[in-house]
C-alpha positions as CSV (number, residue, x, y, z in Angstrom):
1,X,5.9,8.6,-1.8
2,X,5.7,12.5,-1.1
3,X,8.9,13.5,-2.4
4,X,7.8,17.4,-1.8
5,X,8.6,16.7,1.9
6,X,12.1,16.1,1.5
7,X,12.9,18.9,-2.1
8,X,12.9,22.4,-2.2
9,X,12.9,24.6,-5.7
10,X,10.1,22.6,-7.5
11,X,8.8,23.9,-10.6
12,X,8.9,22.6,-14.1
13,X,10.5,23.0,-17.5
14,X,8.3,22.3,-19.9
15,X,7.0,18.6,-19.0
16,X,10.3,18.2,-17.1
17,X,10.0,18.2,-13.4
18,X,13.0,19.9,-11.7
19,X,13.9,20.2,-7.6
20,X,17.0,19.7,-5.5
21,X,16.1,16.5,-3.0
22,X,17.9,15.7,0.3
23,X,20.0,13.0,0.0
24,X,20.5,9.9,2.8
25,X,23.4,12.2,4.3
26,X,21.3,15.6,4.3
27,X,22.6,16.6,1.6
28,X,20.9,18.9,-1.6
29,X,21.2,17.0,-4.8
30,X,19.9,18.9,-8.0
31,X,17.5,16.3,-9.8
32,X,14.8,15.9,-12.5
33,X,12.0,13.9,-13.8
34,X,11.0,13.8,-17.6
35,X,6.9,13.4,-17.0
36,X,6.0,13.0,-20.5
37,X,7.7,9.3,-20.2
38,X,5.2,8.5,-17.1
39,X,2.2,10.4,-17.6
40,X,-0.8,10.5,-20.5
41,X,-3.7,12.0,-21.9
42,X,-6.8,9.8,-21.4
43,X,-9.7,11.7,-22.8
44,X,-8.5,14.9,-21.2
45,X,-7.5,12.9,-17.9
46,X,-4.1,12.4,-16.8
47,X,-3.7,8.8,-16.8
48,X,-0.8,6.4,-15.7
49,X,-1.1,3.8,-18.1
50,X,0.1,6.1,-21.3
51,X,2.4,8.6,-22.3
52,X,3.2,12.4,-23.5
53,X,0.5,14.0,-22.1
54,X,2.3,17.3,-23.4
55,X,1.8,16.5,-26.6
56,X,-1.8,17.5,-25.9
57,X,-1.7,20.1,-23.6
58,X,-2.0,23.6,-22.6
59,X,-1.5,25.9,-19.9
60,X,1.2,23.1,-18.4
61,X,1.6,24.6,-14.5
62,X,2.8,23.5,-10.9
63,X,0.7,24.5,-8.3
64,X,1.7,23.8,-4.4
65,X,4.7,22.6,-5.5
66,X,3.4,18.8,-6.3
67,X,0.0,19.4,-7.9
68,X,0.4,19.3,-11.9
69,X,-2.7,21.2,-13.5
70,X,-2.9,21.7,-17.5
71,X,-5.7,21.7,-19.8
72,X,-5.8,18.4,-21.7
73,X,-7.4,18.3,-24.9
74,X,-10.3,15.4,-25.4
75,X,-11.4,12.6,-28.0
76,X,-13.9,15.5,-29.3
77,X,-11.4,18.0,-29.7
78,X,-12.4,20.0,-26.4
79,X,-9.8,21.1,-23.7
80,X,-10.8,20.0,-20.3
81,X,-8.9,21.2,-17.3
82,X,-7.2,17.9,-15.2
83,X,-5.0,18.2,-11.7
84,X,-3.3,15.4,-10.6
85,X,-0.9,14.9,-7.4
86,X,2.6,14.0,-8.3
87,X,3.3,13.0,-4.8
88,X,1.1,9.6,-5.5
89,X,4.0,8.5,-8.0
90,X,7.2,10.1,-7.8
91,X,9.8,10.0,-4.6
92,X,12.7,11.1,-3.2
93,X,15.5,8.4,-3.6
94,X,18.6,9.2,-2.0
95,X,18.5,12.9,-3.4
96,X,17.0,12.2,-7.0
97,X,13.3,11.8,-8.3
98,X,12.3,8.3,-9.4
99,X,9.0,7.8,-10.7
100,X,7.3,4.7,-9.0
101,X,4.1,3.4,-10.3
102,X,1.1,2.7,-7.2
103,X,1.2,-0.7,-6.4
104,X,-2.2,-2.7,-6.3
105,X,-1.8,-3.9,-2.7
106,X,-4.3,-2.6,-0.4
107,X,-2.1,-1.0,2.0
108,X,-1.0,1.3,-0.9
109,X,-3.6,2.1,-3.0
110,X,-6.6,2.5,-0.7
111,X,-7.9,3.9,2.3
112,X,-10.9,4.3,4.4
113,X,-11.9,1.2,5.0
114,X,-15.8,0.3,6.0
115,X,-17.4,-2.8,6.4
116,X,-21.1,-3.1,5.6
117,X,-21.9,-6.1,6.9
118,X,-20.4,-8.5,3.7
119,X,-19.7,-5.4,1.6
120,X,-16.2,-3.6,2.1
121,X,-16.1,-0.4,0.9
122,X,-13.0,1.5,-0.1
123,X,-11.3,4.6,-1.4
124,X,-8.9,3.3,-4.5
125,X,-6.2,5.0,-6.5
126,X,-7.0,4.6,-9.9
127,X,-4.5,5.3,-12.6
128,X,-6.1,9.4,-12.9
129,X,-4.4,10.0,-9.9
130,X,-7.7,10.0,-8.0
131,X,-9.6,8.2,-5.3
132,X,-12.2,6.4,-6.3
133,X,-15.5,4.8,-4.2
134,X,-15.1,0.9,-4.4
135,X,-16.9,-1.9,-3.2
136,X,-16.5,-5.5,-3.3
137,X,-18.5,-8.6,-1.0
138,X,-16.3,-10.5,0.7
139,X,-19.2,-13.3,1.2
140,X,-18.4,-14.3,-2.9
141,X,-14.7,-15.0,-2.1
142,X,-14.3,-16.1,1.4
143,X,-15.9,-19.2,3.6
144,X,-15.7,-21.0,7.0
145,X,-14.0,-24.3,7.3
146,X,-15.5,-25.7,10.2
147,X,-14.4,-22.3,12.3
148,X,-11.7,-21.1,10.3
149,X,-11.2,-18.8,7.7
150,X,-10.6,-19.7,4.4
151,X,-11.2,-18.1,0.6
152,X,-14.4,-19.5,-0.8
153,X,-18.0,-18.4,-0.5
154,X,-20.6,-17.9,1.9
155,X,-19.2,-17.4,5.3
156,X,-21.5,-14.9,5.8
157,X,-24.6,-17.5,7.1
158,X,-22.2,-18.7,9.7
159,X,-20.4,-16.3,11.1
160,X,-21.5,-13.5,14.0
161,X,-19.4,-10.0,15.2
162,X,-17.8,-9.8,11.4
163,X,-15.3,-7.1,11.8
164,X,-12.3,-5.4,9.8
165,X,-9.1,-4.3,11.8
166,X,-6.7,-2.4,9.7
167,X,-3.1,-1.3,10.5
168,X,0.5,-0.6,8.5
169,X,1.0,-4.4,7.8
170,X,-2.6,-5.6,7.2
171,X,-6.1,-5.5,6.7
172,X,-7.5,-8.4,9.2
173,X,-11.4,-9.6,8.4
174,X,-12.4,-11.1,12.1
175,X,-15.8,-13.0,13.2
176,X,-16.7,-15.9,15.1
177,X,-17.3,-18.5,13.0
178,X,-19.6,-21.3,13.5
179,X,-18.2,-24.7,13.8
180,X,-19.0,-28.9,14.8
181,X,-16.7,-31.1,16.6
182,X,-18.2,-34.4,16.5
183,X,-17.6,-35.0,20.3
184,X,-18.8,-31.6,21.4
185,X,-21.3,-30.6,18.7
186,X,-21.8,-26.6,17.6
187,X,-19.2,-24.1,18.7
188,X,-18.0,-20.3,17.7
189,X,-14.5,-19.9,17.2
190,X,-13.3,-16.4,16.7
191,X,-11.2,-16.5,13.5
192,X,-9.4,-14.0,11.4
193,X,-8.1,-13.7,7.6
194,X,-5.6,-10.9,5.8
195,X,-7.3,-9.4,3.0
196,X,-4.3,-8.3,1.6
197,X,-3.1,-11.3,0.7
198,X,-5.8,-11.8,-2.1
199,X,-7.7,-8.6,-2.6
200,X,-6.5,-6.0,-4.9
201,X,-6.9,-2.6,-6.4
202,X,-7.0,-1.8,-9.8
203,X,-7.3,1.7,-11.6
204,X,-9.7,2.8,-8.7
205,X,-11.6,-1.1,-7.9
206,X,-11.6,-3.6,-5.0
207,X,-10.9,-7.0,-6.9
208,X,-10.1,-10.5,-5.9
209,X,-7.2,-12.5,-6.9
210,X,-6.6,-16.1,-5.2
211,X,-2.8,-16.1,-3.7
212,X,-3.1,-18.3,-1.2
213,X,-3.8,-21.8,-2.3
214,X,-1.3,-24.2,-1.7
215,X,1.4,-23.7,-4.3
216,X,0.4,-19.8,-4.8
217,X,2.8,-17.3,-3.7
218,X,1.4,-16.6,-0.5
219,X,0.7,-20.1,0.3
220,X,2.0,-22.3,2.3
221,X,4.7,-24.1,0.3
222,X,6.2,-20.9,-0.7
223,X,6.4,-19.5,2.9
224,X,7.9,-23.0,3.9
225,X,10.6,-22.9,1.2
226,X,11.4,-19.6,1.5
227,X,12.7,-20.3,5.0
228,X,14.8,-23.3,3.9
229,X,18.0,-22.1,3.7
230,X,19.4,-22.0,0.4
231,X,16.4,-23.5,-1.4
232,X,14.5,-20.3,-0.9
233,X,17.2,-18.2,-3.0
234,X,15.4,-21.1,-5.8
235,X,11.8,-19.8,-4.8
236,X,13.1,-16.1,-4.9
237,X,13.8,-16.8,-8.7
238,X,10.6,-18.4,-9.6
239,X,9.0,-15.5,-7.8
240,X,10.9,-13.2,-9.8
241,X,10.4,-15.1,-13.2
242,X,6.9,-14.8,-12.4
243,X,6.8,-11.2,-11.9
244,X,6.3,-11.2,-8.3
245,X,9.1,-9.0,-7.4
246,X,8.3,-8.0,-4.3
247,X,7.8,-11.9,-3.0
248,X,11.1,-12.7,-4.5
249,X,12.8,-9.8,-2.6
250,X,10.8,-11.0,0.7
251,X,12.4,-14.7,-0.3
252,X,15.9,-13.3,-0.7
253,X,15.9,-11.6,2.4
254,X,14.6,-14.6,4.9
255,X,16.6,-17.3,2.5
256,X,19.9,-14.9,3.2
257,X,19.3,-14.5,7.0
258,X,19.0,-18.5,7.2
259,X,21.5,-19.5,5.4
260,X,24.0,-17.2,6.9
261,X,22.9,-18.5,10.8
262,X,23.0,-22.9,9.3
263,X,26.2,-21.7,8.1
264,X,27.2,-20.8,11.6
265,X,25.8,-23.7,13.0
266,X,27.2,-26.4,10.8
267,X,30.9,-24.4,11.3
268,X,30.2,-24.3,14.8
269,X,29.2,-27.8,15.3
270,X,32.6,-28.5,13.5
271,X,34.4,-27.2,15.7
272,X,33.0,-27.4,18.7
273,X,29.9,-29.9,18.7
274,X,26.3,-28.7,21.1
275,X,28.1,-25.7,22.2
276,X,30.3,-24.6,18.6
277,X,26.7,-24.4,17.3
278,X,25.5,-22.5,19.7
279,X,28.4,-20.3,19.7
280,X,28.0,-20.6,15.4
281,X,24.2,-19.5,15.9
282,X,25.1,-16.9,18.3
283,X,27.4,-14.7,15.7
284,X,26.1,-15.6,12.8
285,X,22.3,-14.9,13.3
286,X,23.4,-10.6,13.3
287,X,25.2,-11.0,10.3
288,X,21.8,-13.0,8.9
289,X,20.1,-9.7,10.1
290,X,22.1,-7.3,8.9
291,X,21.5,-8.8,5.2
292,X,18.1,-9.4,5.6
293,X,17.4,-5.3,6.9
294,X,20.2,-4.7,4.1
295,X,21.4,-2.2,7.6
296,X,24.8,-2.0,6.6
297,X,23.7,-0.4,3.4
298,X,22.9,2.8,5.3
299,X,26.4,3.2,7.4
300,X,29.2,4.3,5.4
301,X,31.4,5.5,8.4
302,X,33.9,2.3,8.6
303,X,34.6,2.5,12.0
304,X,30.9,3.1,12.9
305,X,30.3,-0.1,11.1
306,X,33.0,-2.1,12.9
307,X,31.7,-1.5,16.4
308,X,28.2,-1.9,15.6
309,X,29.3,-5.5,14.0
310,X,31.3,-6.2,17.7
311,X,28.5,-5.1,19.8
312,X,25.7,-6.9,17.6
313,X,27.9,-9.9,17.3
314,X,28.7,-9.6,21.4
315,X,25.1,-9.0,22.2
316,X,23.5,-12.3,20.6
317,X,26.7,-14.4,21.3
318,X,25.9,-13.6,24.8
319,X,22.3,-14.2,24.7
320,X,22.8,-17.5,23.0
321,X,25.2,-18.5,25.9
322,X,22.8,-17.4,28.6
323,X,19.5,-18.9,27.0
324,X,21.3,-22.2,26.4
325,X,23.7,-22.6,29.8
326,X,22.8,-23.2,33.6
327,X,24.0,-20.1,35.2
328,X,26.7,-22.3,36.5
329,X,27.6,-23.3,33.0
330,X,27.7,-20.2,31.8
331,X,29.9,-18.6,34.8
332,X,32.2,-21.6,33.9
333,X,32.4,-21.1,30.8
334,X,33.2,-17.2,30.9
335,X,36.3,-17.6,32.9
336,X,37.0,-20.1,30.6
337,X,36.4,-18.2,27.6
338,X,39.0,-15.1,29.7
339,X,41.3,-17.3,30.3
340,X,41.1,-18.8,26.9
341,X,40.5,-15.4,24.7
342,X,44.6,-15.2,23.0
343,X,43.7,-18.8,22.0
344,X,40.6,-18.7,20.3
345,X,41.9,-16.5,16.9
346,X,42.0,-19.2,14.7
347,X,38.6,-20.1,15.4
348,X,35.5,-18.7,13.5
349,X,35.3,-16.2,16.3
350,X,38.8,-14.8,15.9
351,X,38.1,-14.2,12.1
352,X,35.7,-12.1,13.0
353,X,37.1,-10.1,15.2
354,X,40.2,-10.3,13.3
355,X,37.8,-8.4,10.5
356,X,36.2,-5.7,12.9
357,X,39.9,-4.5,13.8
358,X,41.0,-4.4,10.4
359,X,38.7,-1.8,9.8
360,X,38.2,-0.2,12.7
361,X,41.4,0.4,14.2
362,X,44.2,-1.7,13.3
363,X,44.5,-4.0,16.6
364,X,45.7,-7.7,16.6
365,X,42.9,-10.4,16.2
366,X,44.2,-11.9,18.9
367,X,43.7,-8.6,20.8
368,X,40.2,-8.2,19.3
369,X,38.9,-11.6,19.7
370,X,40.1,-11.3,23.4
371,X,39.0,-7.8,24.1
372,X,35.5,-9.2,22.6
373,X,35.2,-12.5,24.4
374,X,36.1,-10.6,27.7
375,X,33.2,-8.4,27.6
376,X,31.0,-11.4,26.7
377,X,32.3,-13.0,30.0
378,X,31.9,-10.4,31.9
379,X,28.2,-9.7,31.0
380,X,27.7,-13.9,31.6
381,X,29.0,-13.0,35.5
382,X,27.2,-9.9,36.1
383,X,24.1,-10.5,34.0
384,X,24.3,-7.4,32.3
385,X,25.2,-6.3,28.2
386,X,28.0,-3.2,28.7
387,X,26.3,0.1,27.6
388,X,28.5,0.7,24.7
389,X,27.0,-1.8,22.8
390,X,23.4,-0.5,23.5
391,X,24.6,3.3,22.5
392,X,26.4,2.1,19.8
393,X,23.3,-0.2,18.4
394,X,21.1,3.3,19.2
395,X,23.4,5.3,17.3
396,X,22.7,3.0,14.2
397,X,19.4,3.3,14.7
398,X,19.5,6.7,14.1
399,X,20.7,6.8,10.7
């Protein structure tokens, strides 16, 4: 979270934390943070599950600009000095302080991962604000299935070159596992499992939680439904109504994306059968991703947002063309679509364009659609996507 990288002027009033934080357009917002409503007094700790920790404290300071130190007073009436790093639960949101409790997903709440042979060892947030020496054997919770990870127990006796691989996105237990195949008898198969999926940290300890199973949230019904276009906006409630809200988010986002490309498919099959879908797939799989990295959210120049929208929707409309044509298809069908461009406006196609140059400069959608499908052609012929777009799609990038 670190919101002391991106705010200047720290200090606090009272239990009220105070900065100005840099905004999404670099700009200085003044902000502030009441920390009575996210921090407590646990036995002269600070603690994140409680409250009003000034209420029994004394020399309240700032030190580095993110370390809070005070002396809290304990159950037997004693002050004890505490520290704790505000940088593990308060960020920098688009200029103002939010306070955001640690999650208890490995990737967040620990670090320095070891394996022992079955025994991981960790360092774990706990709700002091401190990192905390954890342990947990994976041999109680996981097993091999005839080569395969899977969570159980006891894949310890069968398994050889037992490994841990973290990075950003995971925390990957590998090994050969031992396995029999009736017609071929004993074999090692190397095979690997996410811990992340089902191990957990809470207040400062590696636990296990089973998410995987065949209806659980990570399993594999979820993940098939949440692909499903439509239906998964369905699983993305349940999610939520189970207080799972970053799996209904993750459900939202890939239900949006397909839903938005089968709605270009089955409009593109309308009107133009094998080739309308592809040309349907082919504009609407940007717009899916534009949703689903929410990327418009962070480009509020119109015009910016315009040609990115042209040069994203020209990009994949000619990749589609090219993956799905003979090249002497697809030089066909270029001169047709130049030929054809002034035509086309009523078409999905022309709406679209008829939208980018409503907002970015005013232009016909007859002009736009054939000022669009012109450079499409002329990237089929000369195998080759006009710099503009890749500049322009750099530019986003950027912000």
């Amino acid at each position: 979270m670190a919101f002391q990288l991106t705010s200047r002027g720290v200090h606090l009033s009272g239990s009220t934390l105070h900065a100005e934080c840099r905004d999404w357009n670099s700009d200085w917002i003044s902000t502030s943070l009441e920390l009575d409503e996210v921090l407590g007094n646990s036995d002269g700790k600070f603690s994140l599950s409680d409250k009003n920790f000034s209420h029994s404290a004394k020399n309240l300071r700032l030190l580095r600009g993110s370390k809070l130190s005070a002396s809290l007073r304990r159950r037997d009436g004693q002050l004890a000095k505490a520290t704790f790093d505000l940088n593990l639960c308060v960020a920098n949101i688009n200029g103002h302080l939010q306070f955001q409790k640690p999650s208890g997903s490995l990737l967040t709440s620990a670090s320095c991962y070891q394996l022992d042979g079955k025994i991981l060892k960790a360092l774990c947030l706990g709700y002091d604000g401190l990192f905390h020496a954890s342990k947990i054997d994976l041999n109680e919770y996981y097993e091999n299935d005839n080569g395969d990870f899977t969570t159980g127990r006891h894949f310890y006796y069968s398994a050889r070159n037992v490994s841990i691989l973290p990075s950003a996105h995971s925390l990957l237990l590998k090994a050969e596992l031992k396995g029999n195949h009736w017609y071929s008898g004993d074999f090692w198969n190397p095979s690997e499992i996410d811990l992340v999926t089902c191990l957990f940290v809470g207040n400062g300890c590696l636990g296990f939680e089973k998410h995987d199973g065949l209806f659980d949230r990570d399993g594999p019904v979820a993940k098939f439904f949440e692909g499903v276009p439509f239906v998964g906006f369905i699983v993305a409630g349940i999610q939520a109504l189970a207080g799972n809200e970053e799996h209904a988010k993750r459900a939202l986002a890939i239900c949006a994306n397909s839903s938005i490309v089968c709605c270009g498919i089955l409009v593109g099959v309308w009107m133009g059968g094998p080739i309308g879908a592809a040309l349907g797939a082919g504009l609407a799989t940007p717009l899916g991703i534009f949703v689903e990295t929410q990327i418009a959210g962070t480009i509020k120049d119109p015009q910016l947002l315009a040609q990115f929208e042209e040069a994203t929707i020209g990009r994949y409309l000619y990749e589609t063309l090219r993956n799905v044509l003979a090249a002497g298809a697809a030089a066909y069908l270029s001169s047709f679509l130049s030929a054809q461009a002034g035509n086309l406006t009523a078409s999905a196609l022309g709406e679209i364009a008829s939208s980018l140059s409503s907002k970015a400069t005013g232009f016909s959608s007859s002009f736009a659609a054939s000022w669009l499908l012109k450079k499409v052609a002329d990237a089929l012929l000369k195998g080759k996507i006009p710099t503009e777009w890749i500049e322009i799609e750099e530019r986003v990038k950027e912000l």
